[in-house]
C-alpha positions in Angstrom: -24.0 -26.1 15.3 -27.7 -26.7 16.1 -30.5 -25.1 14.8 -31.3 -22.0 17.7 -27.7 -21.9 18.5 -26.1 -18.5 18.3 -22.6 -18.2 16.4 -20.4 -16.0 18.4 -17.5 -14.2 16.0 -14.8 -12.2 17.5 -12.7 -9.9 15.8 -9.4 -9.5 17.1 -6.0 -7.9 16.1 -4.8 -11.6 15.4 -5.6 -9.8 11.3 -2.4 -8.3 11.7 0.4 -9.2 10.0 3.6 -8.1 8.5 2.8 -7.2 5.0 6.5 -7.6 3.8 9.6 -9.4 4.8 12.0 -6.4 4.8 9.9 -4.1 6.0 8.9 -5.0 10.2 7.6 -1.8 10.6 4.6 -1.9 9.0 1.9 -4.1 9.9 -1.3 -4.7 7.2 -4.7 -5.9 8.1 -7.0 -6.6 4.4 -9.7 -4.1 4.2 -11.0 -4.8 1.0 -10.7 -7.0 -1.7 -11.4 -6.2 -5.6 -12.4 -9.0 -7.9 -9.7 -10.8 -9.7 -7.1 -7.7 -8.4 -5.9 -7.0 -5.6 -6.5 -6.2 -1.9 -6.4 -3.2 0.0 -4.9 -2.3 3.6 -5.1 -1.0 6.6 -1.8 -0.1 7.4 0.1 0.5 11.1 3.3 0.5 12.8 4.3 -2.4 14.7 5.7 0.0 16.9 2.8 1.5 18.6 3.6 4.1 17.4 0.6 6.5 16.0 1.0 6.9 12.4 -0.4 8.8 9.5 -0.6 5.8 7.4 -3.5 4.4 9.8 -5.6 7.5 7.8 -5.1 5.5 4.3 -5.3 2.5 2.2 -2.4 1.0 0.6 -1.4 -1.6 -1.7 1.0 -4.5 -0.3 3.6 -3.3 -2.5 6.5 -1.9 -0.7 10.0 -1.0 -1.8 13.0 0.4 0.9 15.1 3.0 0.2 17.6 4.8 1.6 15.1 7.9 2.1 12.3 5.5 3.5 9.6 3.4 2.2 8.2 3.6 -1.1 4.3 2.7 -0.4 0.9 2.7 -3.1 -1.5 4.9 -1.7 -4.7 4.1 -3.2 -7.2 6.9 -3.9 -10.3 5.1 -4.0 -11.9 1.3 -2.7 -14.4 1.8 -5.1 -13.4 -0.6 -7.8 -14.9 1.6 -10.4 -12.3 4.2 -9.8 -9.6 1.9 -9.8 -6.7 1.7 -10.7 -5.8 4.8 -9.2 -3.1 4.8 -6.9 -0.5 7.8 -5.6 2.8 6.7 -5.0 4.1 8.2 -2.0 7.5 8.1 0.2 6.7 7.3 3.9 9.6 9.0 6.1 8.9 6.9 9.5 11.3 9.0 11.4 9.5 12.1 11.1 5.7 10.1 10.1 5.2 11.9 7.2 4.0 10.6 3.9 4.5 12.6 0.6 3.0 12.0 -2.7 5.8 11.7 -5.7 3.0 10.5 -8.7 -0.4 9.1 -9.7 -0.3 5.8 -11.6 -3.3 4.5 -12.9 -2.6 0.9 -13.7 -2.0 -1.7 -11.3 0.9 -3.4 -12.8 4.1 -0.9 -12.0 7.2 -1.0 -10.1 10.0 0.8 -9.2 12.7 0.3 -12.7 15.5 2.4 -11.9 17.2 4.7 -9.2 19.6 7.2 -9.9 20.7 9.6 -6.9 17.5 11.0 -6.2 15.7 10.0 -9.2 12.9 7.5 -9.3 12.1 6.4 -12.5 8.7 4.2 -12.6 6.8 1.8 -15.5 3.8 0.7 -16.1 1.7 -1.2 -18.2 -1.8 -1.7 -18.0 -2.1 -4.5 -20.5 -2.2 -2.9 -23.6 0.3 0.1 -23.4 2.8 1.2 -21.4 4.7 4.0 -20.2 7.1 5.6 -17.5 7.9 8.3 -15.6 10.4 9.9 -13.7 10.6 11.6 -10.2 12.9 13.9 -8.3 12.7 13.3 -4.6 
């Protein structure tokens, strides 16, 4: 590039890409990044379909279950506020996406699943915890 050359940058939906193997539904584009953590995203279905999630930001982490997807909602992008993430279920057949609890920490998963209880941990690098969830 010479000096009094203008730089042209496109923005495309080439960002796009599928945010987890078992999952081909969703689609994730980064919207933000926090220091030495990790990003947020845009989520959409790869579908076409309109979708609720396109109204949130949500952490890669995605776990399937037989009731739908199990996706981290996150509350804030301000990386003050964070960790603060709702765990929700996303139902794609019906688009709806309900809230099961708030984990502040972003080291969690899903531990066990018994009929239609969820039981999550956490740790946050010096204590832990769990808690469990009646869908």
């Amino acid at each position: 590039m010479r000096k009094g050359e203008k730089m042209e940058v496109t923005f495309d939906n080439a960002e796009w890409k599928n945010i987890n193997q078992d999952v081909k539904l969703i689609e994730g584009k980064v919207f933000t990044q926090i220091m030495f953590g990790p990003s947020g995203y845009h989520f959409r279905r790869s579908d076409g379909v309109p979708s609720i999630l396109e109204d949130h930001v949500f952490g890669k982490k995605i776990k399937v279950l037989d009731e739908g997807l199990l996706l981290e909602k996150w509350n804030s992008t301000e990386s003050k506020d964070l960790p603060d993430f709702d765990i929700c279920l996303y139902n794609p057949d019906e688009d709806s996406l309900k809230s099961l609890t708030t984990i502040k920490c972003f080291d969690w998963h899903l531990s066990e699943k018994e009929d239609n209880l969820l039981n999550f941990k956490w740790f946050d690098g010096t204590q832990g915890g769990e808690v469990k969830i009646a869908l």
